[in-house]
N, C-alpha and C positions, 0 to 999 in steps of 0.2 A: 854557059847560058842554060843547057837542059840540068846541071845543077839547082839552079838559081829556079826555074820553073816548078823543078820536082821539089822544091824545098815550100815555094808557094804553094804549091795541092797540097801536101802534105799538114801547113800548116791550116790552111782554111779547112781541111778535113777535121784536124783537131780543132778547130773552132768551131765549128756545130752546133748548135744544142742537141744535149744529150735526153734520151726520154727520160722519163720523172723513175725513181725507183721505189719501191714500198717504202721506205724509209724518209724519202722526201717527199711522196704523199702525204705519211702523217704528219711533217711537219705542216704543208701546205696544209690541213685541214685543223690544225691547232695554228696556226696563226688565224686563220676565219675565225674562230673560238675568239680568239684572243682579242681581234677586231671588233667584236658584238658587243666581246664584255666592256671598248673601250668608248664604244659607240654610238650604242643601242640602249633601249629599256630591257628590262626583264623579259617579257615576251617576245620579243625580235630574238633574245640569247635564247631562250627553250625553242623557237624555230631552227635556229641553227644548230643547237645542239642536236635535234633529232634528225637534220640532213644533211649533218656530215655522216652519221654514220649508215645510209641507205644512196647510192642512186638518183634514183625516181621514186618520187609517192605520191599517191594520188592527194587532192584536197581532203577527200572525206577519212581516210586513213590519219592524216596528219593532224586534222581536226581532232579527230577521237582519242589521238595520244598525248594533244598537249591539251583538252579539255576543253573546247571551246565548238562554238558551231562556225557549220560552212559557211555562213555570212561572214561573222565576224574572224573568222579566221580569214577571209579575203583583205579584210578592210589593216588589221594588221599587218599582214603583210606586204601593205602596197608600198609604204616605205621602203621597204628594200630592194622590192623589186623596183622604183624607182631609181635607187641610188646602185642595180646592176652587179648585188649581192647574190639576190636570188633570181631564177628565172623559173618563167612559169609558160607552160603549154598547154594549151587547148583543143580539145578534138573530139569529135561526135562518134561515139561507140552504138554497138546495138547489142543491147541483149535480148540473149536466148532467154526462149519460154513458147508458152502453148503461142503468144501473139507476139512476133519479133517487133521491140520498138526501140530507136534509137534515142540516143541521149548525152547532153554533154558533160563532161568530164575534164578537169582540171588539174595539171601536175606538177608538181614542184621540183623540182632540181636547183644545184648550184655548177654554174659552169666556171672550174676552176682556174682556167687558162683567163675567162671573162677576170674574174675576182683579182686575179692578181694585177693584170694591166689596170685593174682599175684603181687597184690598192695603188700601184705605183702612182700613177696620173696624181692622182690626190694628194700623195705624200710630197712630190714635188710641188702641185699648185697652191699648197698649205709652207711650204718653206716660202718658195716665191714671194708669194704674200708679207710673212715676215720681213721676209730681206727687204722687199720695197719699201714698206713702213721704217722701219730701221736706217734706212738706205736716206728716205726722206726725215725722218728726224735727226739726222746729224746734218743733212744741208740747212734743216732749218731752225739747230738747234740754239744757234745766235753766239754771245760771247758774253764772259763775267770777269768784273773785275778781283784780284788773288788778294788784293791789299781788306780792300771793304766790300766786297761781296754783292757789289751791286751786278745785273744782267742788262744785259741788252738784247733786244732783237735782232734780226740782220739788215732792216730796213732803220735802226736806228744812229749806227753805230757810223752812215756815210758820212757825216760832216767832225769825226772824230779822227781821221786819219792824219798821222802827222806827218808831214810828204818829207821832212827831212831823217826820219827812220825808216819811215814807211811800213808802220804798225798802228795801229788805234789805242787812242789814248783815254782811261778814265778821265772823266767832267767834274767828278766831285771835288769841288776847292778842296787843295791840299794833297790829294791824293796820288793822281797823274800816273797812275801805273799804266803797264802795257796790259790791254784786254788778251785773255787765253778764252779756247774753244769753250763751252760751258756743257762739258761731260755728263753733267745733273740735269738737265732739261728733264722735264717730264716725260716729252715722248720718247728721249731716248733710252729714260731708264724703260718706259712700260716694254719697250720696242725689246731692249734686252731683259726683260725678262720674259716675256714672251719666247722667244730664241730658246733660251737655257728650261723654260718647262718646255720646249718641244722636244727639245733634246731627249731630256730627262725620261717626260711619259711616256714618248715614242722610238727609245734604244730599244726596246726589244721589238717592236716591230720592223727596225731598218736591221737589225743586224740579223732577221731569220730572210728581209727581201734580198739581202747580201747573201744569206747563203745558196739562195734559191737562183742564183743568175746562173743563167746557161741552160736551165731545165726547158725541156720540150715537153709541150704540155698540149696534146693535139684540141682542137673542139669539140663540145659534146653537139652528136649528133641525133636529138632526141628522136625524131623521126624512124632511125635505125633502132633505134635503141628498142621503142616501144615495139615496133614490130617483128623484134626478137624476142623480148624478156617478159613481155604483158601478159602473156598465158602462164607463165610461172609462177606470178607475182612475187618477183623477189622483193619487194620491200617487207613483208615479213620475217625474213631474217634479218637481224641487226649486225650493223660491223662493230666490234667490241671496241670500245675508247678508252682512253687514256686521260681521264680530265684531272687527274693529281698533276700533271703537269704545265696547266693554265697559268696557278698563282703558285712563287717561289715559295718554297718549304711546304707547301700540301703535304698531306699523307691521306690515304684513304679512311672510314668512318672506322673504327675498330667494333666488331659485330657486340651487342649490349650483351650485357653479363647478368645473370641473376643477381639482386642483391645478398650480402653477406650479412647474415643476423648472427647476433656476439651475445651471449647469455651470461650475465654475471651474477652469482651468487653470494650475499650477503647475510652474516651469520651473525649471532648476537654473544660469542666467546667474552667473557667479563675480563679475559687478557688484554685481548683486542684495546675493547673499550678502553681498557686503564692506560693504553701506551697509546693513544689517539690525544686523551684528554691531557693526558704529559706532554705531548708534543703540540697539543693546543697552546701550553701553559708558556710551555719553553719559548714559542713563537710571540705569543702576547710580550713575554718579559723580554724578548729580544727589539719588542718594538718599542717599549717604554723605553727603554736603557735609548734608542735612537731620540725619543721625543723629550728623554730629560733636557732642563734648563739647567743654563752655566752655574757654575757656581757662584757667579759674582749677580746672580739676579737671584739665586735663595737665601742669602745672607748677606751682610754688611761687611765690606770688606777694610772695615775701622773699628769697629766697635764687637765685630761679629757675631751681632741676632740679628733673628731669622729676620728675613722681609715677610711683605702677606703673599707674595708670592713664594715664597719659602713654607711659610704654617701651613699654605694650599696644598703644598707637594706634599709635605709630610703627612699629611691628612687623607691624600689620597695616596700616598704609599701604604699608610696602612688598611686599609677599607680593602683596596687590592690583594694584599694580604691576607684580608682575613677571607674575603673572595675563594682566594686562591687554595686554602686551606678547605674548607668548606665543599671547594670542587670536586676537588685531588683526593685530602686523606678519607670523605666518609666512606669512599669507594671499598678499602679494606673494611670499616667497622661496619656497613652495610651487611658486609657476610657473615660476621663473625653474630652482628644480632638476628640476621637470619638461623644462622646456627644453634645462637642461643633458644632463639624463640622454638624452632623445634624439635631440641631437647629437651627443654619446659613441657612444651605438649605433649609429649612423648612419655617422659613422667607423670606427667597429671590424668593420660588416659588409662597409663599401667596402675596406678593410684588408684582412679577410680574403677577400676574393671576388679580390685582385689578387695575393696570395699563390696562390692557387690558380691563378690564371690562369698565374702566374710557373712556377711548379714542374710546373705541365701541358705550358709551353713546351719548359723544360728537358728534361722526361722526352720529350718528342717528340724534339726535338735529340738525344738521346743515342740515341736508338733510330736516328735514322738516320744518324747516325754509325756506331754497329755496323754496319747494313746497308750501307754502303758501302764498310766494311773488310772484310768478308766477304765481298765480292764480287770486292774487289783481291786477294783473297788467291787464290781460287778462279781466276780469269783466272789468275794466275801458276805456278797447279799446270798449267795447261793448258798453257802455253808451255813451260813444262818438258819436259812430257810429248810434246810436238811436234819439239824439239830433238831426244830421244832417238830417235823414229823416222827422225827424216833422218837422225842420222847412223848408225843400221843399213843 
């Protein structure tokens, strides 16, 4: 018997709830996350996101980080705090200064121990609901006949009973099959699929309130709380979060990178060029040889002339051709008359630079030539003139 006793203490001791541990705090506070984003607008989820990770904070504080005023930051939030999300407290402060005057002040918290009993309450009166609908569409989902597809209601099918089977019997001349349940009813499919989305969207929220049974989660006692922690103001510090783990496969932002500029230099080498325009060549002639016509559409395959579509081809094989030539070979004779031409010039400036030199020579020569008969000539007036004196 004092077996049998100490085995009961024992095990109701193990049955307990155990208090919450950091590790099942932050689950508790990523399923809130989780809950907003399932639940909520956009602004209800940046409420929540900013008081999971604080405490208490006052309205005017929480205002100013999700960008809104104290009005309308009330009027947002009364939804939740209606639906027992959020809690809010009230209480008249006085601030210091030369003139002490009191004043009210507004604070936000989430009571986590509240949020969950009430996360559960919900998730059960949302199944519930299902089941009954479900529950009443198969009672009133009637019967179909399996041969010709006809339905019936449940209120129609009473004067169809055949009391020597005692089944109901299809009406439609001919047919007389035994009526079965009618599994396709509308409400029952909406009814089941209803079921299988709640399943679906809300498996991760039953299977973190499955993790979460047992936990001891005391009440928030704001009144204690403020008259501890107020002169601190610990909502200034932030508790760090974890929101990659909201939606499956997140990864955090990866910090932005300067852009990579690529500089590619283009040179005009006449190598280049000529194996560009060859491989232009080779691609075109690879395409033609694709877009040739059978053989039995360019000629006659009795007589064997050409067709006009045969003259066509040949006519433009050769134009291509000549095309092709034109492209391709003046590329060499290009240089070569480059070459030539200023060889040519090259000559004809040595040419001319030695004509000029030639006719600069000349014209020297001639000139002192004159100057040296004019000189003979001048000596000989003078001898002259010397004669005449002597023989005076």
């Amino acid at each position: 018997m004092s077996q049998g006793v100490g085995s009961m203490k024992s095990g109701s001791v193990s049955g307990e709830p155990q208090p919450a541990t950091p590790a099942q705090m932050a689950a508790i506070r990523r399923l809130i996350q989780v809950i907003a984003r399932l639940f909520y607008d956009d602004g209800h989820i940046l409420l929540i996101d900013q008081l999971v990770s604080v405490v208490v904070i006052p309205s005017d504080v929480l205002a100013r980080r999700v960008g809104l005023q104290a009005r309308d930051l009330g009027s947002l939030a009364a939804k939740m705090v209606e639906d027992r999300i959020l809690s809010i407290h009230r209480t008249q402060e006085t601030k210091e200064g030369v003139v002490s005057r009191s004043f009210s002040r507004t604070y936000y918290y989430i009571d986590y121990k509240q949020v969950l009993d009430v996360t559960k309450w919900r998730m059960l009166a949302m199944r519930r609901d299902i089941d009954r609908r479900l529950r009443n569409g198969l009672d009133n989902k009637g019967y179909v006949c399996p041969r010709c597809k006809r339905s019936y209601s449940t209120l129609e099918v009473a004067h169809l009973l055949d009391f020597t089977r005692n089944v109901f019997i299809c009406e439609t001349p001919g047919c007389f099959m035994e009526l079965v349940d009618n599994e396709d009813a509308d409400d029952v499919r909406q009814s089941k699929d209803t079921l299988t989305r709640f399943n679906e969207q809300l498996h991760g929220v039953q299977q973190a309130l499955r993790s979460l049974e047992g936990v001891a989660l005391p009440p928030m006692d704001i009144y204690a709380w403020i008259a501890k922690n107020a002169a601190q103001q610990p909502w200034q510090a932030e508790t760090e979060r974890d929101d990659t783990q909201l939606v499956p496969g997140a990864k955090p932002l990866a910090k932005p990178q300067a852009p990579q500029v690529m500089v590619e230099l283009s040179g005009t080498d006449p190598a280049n060029e000529l194996a560009n325009e060859q491989r232009r060549a080779k691609e075109e002639e690879e395409q033609r040889a694709q877009n040739t016509l059978p053989a039995w559409h360019l000629a006659s395959t009795v007589s064997g002339e050409r067709t006009g579509l045969g003259r066509v081809d040949a006519e433009r094989r050769a134009a291509e051709a000549n095309d092709a030539q034109s492209i391709v070979a003046p590329d060499l004779d290009d240089v070569d008359v480059d070459v030539d031409y200023y060889t040519k010039y090259a000559a004809q400036q040595n040419s001319q630079s030695s004509k000029r030199q030639a006719d600069t020579q000349s014209s020297a020569d001639s000139n002192k030539q004159a100057r040296t008969e004019s000189a003979a000539e001048e000596n000989e007036d003078d001898g002259d003139d010397f004669d005449m004196d002597d023989v005076i």
